[in-house]
Phi, psi and omega in degrees: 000311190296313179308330203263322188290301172346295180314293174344301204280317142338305194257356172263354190266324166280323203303295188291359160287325182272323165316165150247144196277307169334308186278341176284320197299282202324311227270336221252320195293308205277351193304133169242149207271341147317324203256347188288345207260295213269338199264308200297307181334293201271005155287327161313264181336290174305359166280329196293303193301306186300349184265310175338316238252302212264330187279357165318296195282327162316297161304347161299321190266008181058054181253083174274092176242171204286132166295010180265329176292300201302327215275298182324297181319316201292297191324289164318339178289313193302288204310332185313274153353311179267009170312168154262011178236007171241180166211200186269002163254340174285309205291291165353313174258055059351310195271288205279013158265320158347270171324322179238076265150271153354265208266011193033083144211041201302343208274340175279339171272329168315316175310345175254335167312317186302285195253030159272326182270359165261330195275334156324303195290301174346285182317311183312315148325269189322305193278006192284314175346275152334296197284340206276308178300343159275326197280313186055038153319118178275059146267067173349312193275252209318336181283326180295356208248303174304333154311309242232285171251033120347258170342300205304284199300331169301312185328291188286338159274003160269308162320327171229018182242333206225096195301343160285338190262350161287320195310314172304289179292338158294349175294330184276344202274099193233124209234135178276301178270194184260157183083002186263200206279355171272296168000280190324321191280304152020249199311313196292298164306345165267323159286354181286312202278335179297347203261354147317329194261354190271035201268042172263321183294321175291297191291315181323304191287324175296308175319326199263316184306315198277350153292317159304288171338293180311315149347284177322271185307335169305294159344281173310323157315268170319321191300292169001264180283009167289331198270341162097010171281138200231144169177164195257112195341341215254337206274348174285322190292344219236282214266338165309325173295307159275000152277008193267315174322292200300322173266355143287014236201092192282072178251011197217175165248173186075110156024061157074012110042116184029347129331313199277351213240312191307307229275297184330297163311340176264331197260018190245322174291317195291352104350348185083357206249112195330115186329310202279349166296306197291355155328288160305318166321283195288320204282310182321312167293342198267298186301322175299303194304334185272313203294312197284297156001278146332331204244294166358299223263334168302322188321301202292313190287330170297324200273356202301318178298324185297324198256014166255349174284326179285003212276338183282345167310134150297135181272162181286056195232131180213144171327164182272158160256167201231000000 
């Protein structure tokens, strides 16, 4: 925790050193609050679209519970996800111990937590891809960054798609009790291969990842042009997925809190675009991850009581019929 706030603090203190703070102050005063407004909105939506997206799997695995239950869990996770003794892979087990408390069906909702956050990741690849091969940025740092999470995503699907290369990495994997993470990879890679056979479910959830991914840089659009940044629209589709990449990645605190603001400056000035907007860009966006955070853990937290009365309750969860 002391490590991840450090970090934070450490890259806002070089970050806020290469500004000018005056111009940052001028450029947040000249801002317009129409689009900033209209920027947060769809900041929303994309949050609303990511719980649809997971009770899609929930019900693949036939865990039919009320949507309001999945939204509460969710909710919690975003607020989780900005502690310092947590990150944004903390906030997922949040959610998927939550949930699964909720139905006794830990090994399958974990197993939907998992590849509700790879087929996110997915999109986010595919579309950076996509746009860095329309754009034809000529950038070394970005094509390694982009490269880099490539690699990542390849990894982890040989690992759990291609039974030689799980074979290998359990090998290496060494747990004394029942429950440690080779269990965990286990259980998650045997419920991972049922959803093989489930592939209307599998593209529908891509098809939903890459709409969300798409969110992101619009967002960043609109923030944009609320700051008075002129650029050309293919370079947010490009460099927002990896800084999104990038920021998952638990060394920092708030959803990734002075990561997102280092990275934004490096990759948006090679670009033309004057340091101290992409400064401002990224914090403006840094403040929606926290206002929504914020709103996640009242959400979560209002619910606490309803759900310790319920807890002794058999929960509803029933096969789907066909």
């Amino acid at each position: 925790m002391f490590l991840k706030v450090g970090i934070s603090v450490l890259i806002l203190i070089y970050v806020f050193k290469q500004v000018d703070k005056a111009n940052l102050v001028r450029i947040f005063k000249k801002a317009d609050k129409i689009y900033l407004m209209s920027a947060f909105f769809i900041a929303l939506i994309q949050y609303v679209i990511c719980i649809f997206r997971w009770q899609m799997l929930l019900r693949a695995v036939k865990i039919n519970i009320p949507l309001k239950r999945i939204f509460l869990s969710f909710s919690g996770s975003v607020f989780f996800g900005l502690l310092p003794f947590v990150s944004a892979i903390g906030g997922d087990i949040a959610r998927g111990a939550d949930l699964s408390r909720h139905t006794q069906r830990s090994k399958e909702v974990i197993a939907t937590v998992f590849l509700d956050r790879l087929s996110g990741y997915v999109g986010l690849v595919l579309l950076a891809l996509f746009a860095f091969l329309l754009g034809d940025i000529q950038d070394k740092t970005t094509l390694s960054f982009l490269s880099g999470i490539i690699f990542v995503l390849l990894a982890i699907i040989l690992v759990l798609f291609n039974n030689l290369f799980f074979k290998l990495v359990n090998r290496f994997l060494h747990s004394s009790e029942p429950g440690g993470i080779r269990d965990t990879l286990k259980n998650i890679h045997h419920e991972v291969h049922l959803f093989r056979h489930q592939k209307s479910v599998i593209t529908k959830n891509l098809l939903f990842s890459l709409l969300i991914q798409v969110c992101s840089p619009v967002v960043w659009i609109i923030v944009a042009l609320s700051l008075g940044i002129k650029s050309k629209l293919l370079y947010f589709f490009v460099f927002t997925p990896i800084i999104g990449a990038i920021t998952m990645l638990p060394i920092s605190v708030a959803g990734g809190l002075g990561v997102r603001e280092y990275f934004t400056r490096l990759f948006f000035t090679k670009v033309g675009i004057d340091k101290d907007m992409a400064v401002a860009l990224s914090l403006v966006n840094s403040v929606f991850v926290i206002i929504i955070g914020i709103i996640g853990g009242l959400i979560y937290v209002s619910s606490v009581r309803h759900r310790r009365l319920q807890h002794h309750q058999p929960p509803s969860v029933h096969p789907t019929r066909h």
